[in-house]
C-alpha positions as CSV (number, residue, x, y, z in Angstrom):
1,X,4.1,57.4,31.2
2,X,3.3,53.5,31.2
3,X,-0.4,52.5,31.4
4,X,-1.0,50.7,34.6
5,X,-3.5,48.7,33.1
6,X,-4.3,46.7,29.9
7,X,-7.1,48.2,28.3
8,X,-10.5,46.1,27.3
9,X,-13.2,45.9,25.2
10,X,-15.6,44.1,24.7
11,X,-15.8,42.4,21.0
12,X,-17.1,44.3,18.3
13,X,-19.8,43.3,15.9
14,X,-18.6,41.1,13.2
15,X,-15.1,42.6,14.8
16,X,-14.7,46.2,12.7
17,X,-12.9,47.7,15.6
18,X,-13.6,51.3,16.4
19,X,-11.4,53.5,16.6
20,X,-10.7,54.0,20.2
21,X,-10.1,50.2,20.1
22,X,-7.4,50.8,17.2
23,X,-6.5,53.6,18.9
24,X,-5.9,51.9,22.1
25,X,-3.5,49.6,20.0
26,X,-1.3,52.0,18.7
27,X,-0.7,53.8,21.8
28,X,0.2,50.9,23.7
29,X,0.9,47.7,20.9
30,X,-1.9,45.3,22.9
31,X,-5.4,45.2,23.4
32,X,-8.2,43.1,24.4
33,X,-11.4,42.1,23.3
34,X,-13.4,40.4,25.7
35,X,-16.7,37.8,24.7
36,X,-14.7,37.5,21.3
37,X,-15.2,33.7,21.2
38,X,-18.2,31.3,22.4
39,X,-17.6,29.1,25.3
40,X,-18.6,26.2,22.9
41,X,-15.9,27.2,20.3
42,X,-13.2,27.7,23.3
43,X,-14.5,23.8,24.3
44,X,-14.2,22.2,20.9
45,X,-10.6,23.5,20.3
46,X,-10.1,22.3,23.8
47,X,-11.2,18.9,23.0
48,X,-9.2,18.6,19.1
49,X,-6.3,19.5,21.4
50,X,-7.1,16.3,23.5
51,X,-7.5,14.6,20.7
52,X,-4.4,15.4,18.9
53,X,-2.2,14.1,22.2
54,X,-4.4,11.0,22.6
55,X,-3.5,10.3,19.2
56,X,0.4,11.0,20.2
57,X,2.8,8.6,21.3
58,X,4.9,10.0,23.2
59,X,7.8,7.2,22.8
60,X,8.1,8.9,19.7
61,X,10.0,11.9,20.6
62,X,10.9,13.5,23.6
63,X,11.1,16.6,22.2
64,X,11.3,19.4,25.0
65,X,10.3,23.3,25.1
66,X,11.8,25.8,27.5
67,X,11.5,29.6,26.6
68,X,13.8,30.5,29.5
69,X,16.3,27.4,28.9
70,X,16.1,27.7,24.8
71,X,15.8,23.3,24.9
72,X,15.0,24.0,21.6
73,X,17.8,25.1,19.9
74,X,19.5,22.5,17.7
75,X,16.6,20.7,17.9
76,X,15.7,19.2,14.2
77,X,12.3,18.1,15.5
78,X,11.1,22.1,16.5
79,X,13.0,23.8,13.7
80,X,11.1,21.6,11.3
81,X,7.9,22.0,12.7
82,X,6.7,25.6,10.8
83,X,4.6,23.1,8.4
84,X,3.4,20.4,10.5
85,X,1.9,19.7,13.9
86,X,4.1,18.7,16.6
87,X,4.1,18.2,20.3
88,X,6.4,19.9,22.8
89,X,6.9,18.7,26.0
90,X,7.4,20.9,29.5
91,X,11.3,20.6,30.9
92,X,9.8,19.0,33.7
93,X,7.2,16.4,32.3
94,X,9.8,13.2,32.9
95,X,10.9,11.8,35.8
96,X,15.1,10.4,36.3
97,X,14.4,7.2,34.0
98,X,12.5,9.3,31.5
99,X,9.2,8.7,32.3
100,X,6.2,11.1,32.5
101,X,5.3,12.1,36.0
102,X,2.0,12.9,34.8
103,X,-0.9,12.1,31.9
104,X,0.5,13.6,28.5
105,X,-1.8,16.9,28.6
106,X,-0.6,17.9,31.9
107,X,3.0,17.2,30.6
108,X,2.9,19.1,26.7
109,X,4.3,22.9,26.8
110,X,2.4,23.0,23.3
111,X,1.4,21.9,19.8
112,X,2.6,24.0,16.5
113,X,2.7,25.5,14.3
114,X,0.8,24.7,11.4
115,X,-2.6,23.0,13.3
116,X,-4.2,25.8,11.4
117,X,-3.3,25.1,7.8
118,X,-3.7,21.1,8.5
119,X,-6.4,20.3,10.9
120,X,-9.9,21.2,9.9
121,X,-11.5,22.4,13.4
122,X,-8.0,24.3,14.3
123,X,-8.8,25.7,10.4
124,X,-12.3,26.9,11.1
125,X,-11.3,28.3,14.4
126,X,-8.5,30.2,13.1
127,X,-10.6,31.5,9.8
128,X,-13.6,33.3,10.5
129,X,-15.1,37.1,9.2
130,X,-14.5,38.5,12.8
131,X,-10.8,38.0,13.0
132,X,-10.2,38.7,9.4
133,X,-12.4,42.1,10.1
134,X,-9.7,42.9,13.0
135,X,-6.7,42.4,10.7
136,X,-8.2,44.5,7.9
137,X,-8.9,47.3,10.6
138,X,-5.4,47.5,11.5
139,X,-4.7,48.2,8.3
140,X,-3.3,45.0,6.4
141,X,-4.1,44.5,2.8
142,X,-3.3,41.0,2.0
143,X,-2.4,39.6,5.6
144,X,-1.4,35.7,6.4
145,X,-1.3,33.4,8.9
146,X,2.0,32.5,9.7
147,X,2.0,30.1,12.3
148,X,-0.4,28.6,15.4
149,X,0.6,27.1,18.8
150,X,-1.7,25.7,21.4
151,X,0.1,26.6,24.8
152,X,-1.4,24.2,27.6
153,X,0.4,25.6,30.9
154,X,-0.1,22.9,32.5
155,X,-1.0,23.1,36.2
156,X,2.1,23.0,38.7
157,X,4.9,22.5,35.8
158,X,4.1,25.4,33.0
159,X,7.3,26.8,32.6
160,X,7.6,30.8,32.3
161,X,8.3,32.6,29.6
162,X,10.6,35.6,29.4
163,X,10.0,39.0,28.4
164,X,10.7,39.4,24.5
165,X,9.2,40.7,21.3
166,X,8.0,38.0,19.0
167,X,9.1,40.0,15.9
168,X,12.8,38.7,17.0
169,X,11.6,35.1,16.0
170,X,9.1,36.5,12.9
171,X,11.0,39.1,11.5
172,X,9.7,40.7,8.2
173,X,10.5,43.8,6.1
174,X,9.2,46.0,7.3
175,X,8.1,44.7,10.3
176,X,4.2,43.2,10.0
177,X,4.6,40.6,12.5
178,X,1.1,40.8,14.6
179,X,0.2,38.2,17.4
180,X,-3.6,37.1,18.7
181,X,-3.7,35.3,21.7
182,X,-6.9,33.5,22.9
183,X,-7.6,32.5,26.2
184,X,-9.6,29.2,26.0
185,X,-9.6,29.1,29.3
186,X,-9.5,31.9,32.8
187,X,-6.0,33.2,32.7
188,X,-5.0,34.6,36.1
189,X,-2.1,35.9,38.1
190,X,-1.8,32.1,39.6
191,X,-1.7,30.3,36.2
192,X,0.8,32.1,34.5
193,X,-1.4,34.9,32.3
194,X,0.5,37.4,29.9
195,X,2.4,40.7,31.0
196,X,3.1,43.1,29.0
197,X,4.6,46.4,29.0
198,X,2.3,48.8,27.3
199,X,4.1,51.5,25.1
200,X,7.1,49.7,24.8
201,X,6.4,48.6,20.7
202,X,7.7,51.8,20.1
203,X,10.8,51.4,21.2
204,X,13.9,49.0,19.0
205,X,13.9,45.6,18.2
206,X,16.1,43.9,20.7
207,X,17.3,40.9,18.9
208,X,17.0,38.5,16.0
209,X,16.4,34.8,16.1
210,X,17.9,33.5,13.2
211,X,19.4,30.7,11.3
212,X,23.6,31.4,10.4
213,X,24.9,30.7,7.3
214,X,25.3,26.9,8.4
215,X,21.5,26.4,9.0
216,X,22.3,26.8,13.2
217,X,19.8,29.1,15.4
218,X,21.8,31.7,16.7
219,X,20.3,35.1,18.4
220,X,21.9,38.7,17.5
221,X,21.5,41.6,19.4
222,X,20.3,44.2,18.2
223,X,20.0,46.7,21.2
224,X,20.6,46.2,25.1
225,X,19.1,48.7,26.5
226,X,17.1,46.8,29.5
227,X,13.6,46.9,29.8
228,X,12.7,49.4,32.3
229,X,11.9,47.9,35.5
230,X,8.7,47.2,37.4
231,X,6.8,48.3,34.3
232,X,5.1,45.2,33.2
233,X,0.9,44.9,33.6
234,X,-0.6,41.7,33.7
235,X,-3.2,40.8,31.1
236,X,-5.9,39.2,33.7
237,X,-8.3,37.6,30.9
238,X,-11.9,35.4,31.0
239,X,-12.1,32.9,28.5
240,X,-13.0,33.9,24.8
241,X,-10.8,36.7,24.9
242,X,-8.5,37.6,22.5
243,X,-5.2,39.7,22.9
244,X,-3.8,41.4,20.1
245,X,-0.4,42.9,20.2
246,X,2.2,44.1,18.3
247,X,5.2,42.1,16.9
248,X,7.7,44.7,18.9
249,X,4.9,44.5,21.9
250,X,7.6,43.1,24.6
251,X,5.6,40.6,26.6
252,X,5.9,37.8,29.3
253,X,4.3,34.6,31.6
254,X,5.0,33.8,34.4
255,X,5.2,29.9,35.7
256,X,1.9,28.2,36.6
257,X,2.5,26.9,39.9
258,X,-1.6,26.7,40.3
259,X,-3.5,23.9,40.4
260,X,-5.2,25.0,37.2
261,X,-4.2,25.0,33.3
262,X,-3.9,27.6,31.4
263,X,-5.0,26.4,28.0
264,X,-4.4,29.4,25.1
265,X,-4.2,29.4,21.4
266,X,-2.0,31.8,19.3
267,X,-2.1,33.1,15.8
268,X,0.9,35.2,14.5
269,X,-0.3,36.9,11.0
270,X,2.4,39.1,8.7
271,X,1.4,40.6,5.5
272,X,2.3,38.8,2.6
273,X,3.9,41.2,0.6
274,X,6.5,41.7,3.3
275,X,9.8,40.7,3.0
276,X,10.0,37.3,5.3
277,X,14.1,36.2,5.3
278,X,15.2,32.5,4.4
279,X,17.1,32.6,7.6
280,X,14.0,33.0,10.0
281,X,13.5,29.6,12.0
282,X,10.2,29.2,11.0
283,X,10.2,28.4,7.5
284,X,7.5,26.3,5.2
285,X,8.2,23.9,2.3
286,X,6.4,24.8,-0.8
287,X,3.9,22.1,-0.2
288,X,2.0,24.2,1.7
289,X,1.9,27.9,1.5
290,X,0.4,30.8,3.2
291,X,-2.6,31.5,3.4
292,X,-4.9,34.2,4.8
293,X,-8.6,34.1,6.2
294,X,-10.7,32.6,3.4
């Protein structure tokens, strides 16, 4: 039977979970820990953020992100962004002549991918004993951090996100695709928070996200069974929580038509000795490799 609820904890010390919390994992694929980061550490990645799109010109790209719309496909600027920092704009930030309706942090869908390997408070925030103490007690031997993206849902324009399992876009063999989501601010009902539907990472992988054999994003299906209906919880968070779930956890937002952001930050991690395809989107030159948590 579905859970009806997400189930939380509040943060370990030094983040060795126990093993109800592990347990609590594997039965459902996501978990949270609540009071896992400081308010002042939730503020300070909060502000880089700010800082990063002061620092932005927007004239420079218009480059826009829709999960339901997939904007991004074809787009050069996003499929080259696995190691750099870019910015991504909501489908509805510009106005008929192009414009933006509204100040450029209440117009970005989010910055990725790589803030964590190239900017040093995104670094330290990403890097520290407690997280790399949850990886190792799910079991990962040499894990690394893949990629990072700080969502901003902006209030009255943050676009939702449909339900889907992010090991179709980070696929590895065998699967080691694991995703922790922290709210750096209240995420609520009204400003879009995560749903999930616990249980459900047991089940197939739907589809692959992928590049074809001439470099173009493409999607294959994999299985079509639908997602059974009326069985997603919401994940209802304070911020300095973190979410963890499974790369086949299916999951989904819903539009923030509050008059309140939403700001989160996301870490995917995948163990390195995992098989990671050439013809995943996300790809890295060899400038700047993986890394883990030291």
């Amino acid at each position: 039977m579905t859970a009806t609820t997400i189930k939380s904890f509040t943060a370990p010390e030094k983040g060795h979970l126990t093993p109800d919390m592990v347990e609590s994992f594997e039965c459902d694929g996501v978990v949270v820990l609540s009071d896992f980061v400081s308010e002042p550490a939730c503020r300070r990645l909060r502000e880089r953020a700010l800082e990063l799109v002061d620092n932005f010109d927007p004239n420079s790209v218009r480059s826009i992100f829709s999960a339901m719309q997939q904007t991004q496909l074809g787009d050069s600027y996003f499929e080259e962004s696995g190691d750099k920092i870019r910015f991504f704009f909501e489908q509805d930030a510009f106005d008929t002549d192009g414009n933006l309706k509204r100040s450029k942090a209440e117009s970005l869908n989010k910055l990725g991918h790589a803030m964590h390997d190239l900017d040093p408070v995104f670094d330290s925030f990403s890097r520290t004993p407690e997280l790399a103490a949850i990886v190792d007690s799910l079991g990962y031997n040499d894990p690394v951090i893949l990629q990072s993206m700080y969502i901003f849902k902006p209030p009255r324009i943050g676009g939702e996100v449909y339900c889907h399992q992010d090991s179709t876009f980070l696929y590895t063999e065998p699967e080691t695709c694991i995703g922790f989501w922290f709210a750096l601010e209240d995420a609520t009902l009204e400003n879009g928070c995560m749903h999930f539907i616990p249980g459900a990472h047991k089940g197939p992988l739907k589809d692959l996200h992928y590049r074809d054999s001439d470099g173009k994003m493409t999607f294959k299906t994999l299985d079509n069974t639908p997602w059974p209906e009326n069985a997603t919880v919401p994940a209802e968070v304070k911020a300095g929580s973190v979410v963890i779930f499974h790369g086949r956890a299916p999951h989904l937002s819903g539009a923030n038509l509050s008059d309140h952001s939403r700001h989160a930050y996301t870490l995917h991690v995948i163990e390195r000795k995992s098989h990671y395809p050439a013809e995943n989107w996300l790809q890295r030159s060899a400038a700047l490799p993986l890394r883990g948590f030291k």
